[in-house]
Residue frames as qw, qx, qy, qz and C-alpha x, y, z in Angstrom:
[[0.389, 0.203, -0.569, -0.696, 54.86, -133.90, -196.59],
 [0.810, -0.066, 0.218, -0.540, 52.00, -136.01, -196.87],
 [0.401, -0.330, 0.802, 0.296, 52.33, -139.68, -198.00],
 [0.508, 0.331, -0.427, -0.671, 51.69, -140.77, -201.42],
 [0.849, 0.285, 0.401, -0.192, 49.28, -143.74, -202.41],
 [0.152, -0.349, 0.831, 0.405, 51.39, -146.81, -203.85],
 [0.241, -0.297, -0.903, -0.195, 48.31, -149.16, -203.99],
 [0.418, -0.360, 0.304, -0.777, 44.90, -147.76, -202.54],
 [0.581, 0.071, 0.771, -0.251, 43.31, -150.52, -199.72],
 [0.729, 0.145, -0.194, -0.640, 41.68, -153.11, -201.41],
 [0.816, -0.198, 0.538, -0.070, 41.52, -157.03, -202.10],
 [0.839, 0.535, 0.068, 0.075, 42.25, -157.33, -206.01],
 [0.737, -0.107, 0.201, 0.637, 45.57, -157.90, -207.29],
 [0.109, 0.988, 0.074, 0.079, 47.12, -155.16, -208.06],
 [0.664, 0.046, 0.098, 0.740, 51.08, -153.56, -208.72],
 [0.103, -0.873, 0.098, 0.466, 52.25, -149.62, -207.80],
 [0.491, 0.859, -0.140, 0.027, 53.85, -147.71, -210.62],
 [0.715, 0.059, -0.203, 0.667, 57.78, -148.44, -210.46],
 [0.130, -0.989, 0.046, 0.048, 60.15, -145.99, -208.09],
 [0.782, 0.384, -0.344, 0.350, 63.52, -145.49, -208.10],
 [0.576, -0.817, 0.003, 0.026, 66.15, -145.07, -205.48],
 [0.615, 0.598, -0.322, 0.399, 69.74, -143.64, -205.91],
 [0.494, 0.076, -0.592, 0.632, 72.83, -143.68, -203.80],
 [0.062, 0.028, -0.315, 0.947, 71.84, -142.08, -200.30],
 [0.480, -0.306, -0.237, -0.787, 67.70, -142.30, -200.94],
 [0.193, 0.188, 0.868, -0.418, 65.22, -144.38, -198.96],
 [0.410, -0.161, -0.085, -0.894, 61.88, -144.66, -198.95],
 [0.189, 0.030, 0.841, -0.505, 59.47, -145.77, -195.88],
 [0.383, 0.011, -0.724, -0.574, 56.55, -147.68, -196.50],
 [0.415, 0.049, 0.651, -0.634, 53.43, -148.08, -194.67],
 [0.057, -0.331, -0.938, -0.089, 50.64, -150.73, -194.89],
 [0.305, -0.078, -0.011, -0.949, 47.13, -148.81, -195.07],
 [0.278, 0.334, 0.882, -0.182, 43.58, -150.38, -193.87],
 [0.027, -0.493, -0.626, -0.603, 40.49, -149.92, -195.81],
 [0.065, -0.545, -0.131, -0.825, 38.47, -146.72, -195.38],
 [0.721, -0.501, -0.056, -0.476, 37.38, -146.46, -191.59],
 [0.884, -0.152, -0.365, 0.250, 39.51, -148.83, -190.39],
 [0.324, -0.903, 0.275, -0.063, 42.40, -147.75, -187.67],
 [0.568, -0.537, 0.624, 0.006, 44.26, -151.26, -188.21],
 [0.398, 0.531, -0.636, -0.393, 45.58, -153.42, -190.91],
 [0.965, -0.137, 0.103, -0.198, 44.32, -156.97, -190.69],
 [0.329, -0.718, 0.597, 0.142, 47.07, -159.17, -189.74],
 [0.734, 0.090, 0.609, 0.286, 47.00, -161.50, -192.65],
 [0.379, 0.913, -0.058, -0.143, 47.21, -158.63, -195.04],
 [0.831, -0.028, 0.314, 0.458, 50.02, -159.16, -197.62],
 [0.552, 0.821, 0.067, -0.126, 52.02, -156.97, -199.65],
 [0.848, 0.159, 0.136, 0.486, 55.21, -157.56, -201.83],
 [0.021, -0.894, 0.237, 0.379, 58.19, -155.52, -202.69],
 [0.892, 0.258, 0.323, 0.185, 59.58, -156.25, -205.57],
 [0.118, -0.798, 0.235, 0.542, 62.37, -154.99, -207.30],
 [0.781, 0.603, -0.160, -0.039, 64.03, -155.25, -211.32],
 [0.787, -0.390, 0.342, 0.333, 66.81, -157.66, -211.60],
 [0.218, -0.469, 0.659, 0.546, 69.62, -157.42, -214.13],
 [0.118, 0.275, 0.790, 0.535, 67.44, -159.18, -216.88],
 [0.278, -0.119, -0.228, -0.925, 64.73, -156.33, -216.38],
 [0.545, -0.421, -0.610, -0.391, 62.25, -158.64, -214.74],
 [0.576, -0.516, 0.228, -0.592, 60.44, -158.10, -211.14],
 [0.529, -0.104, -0.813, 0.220, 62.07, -160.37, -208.66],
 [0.403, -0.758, -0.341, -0.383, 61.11, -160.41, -204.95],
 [0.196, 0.505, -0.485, 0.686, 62.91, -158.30, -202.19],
 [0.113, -0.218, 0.543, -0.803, 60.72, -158.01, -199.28],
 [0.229, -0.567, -0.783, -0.113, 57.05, -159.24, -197.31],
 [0.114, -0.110, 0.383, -0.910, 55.36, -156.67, -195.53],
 [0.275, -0.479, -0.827, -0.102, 52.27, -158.15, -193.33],
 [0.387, -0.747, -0.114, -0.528, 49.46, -156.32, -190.78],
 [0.736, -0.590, -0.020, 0.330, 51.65, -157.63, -187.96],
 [0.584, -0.403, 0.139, 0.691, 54.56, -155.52, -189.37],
 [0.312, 0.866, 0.387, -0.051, 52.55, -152.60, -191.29],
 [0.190, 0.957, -0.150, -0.157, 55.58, -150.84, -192.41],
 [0.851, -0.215, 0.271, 0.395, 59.02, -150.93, -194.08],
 [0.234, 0.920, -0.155, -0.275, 61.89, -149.27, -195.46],
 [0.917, 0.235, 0.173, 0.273, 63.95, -149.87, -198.45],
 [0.244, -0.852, 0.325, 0.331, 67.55, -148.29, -198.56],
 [0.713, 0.075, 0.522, 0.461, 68.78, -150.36, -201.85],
 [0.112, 0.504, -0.392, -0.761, 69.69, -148.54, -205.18],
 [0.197, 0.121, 0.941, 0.245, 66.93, -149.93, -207.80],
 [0.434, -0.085, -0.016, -0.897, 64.18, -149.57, -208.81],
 [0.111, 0.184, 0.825, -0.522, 61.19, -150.99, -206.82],
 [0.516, -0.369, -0.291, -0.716, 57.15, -151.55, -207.27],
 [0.414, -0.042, 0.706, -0.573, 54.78, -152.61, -204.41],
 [0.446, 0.022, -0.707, -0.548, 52.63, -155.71, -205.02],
 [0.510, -0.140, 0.644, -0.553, 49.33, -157.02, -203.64],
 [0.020, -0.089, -0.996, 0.020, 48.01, -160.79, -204.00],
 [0.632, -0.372, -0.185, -0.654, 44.30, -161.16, -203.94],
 [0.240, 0.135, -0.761, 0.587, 43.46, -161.49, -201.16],
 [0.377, -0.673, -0.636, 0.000, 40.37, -161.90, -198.61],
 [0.228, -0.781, -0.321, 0.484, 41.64, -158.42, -196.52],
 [0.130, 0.951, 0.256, 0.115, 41.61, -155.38, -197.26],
 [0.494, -0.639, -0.006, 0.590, 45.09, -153.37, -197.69],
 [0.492, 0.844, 0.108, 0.187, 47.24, -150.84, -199.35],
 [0.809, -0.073, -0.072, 0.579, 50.28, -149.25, -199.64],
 [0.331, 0.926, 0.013, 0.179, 51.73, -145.68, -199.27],
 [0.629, 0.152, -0.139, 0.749, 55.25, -144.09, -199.27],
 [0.272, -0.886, -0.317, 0.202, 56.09, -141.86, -196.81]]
């Protein structure tokens, strides 16, 4: 299956719909460069965040362009968040 677009590339802040993940799911996560590119700039930032117990978005994870990918194996639900930022990135789930 293809992957799905959390966040397309860009530089503006910016927050992925919520996902969820139950016993036994996953779900891998890949930094994306901006159109043309081949490589994620290594100062590229995005969050994982996840809903705590009082319903608000705490933070779980970094993912940078020196480590363009990551997978989350918790039960929760989860959004992807990007700082503004001077490079260009994005996020999709694979």
């Amino acid at each position: 299956a293809m992957s799905t677009s959390l966040i397309a590339a860009g530089t503006t802040e910016a927050e992925s719909a919520e996902f969820t993940l139950a016993d036994d799911e996953s779900a891998s996560l890949y930094l994306v460069p901006a159109s043309g590119k081949r490589t994620v700039p290594v100062q590229a930032l995005i969050r994982i965040e996840y809903k705590n117990a009082a319903g608000e978005w705490s933070h779980k994870m970094d993912l940078f362009g020196t480590n363009g990918s990551g997978v989350v194996t918790s039960v929760g639900t989860f959004r992807a968040y990007r700082p503004a930022q001077t490079f260009a990135v994005g996020i999709e789930r694979g």
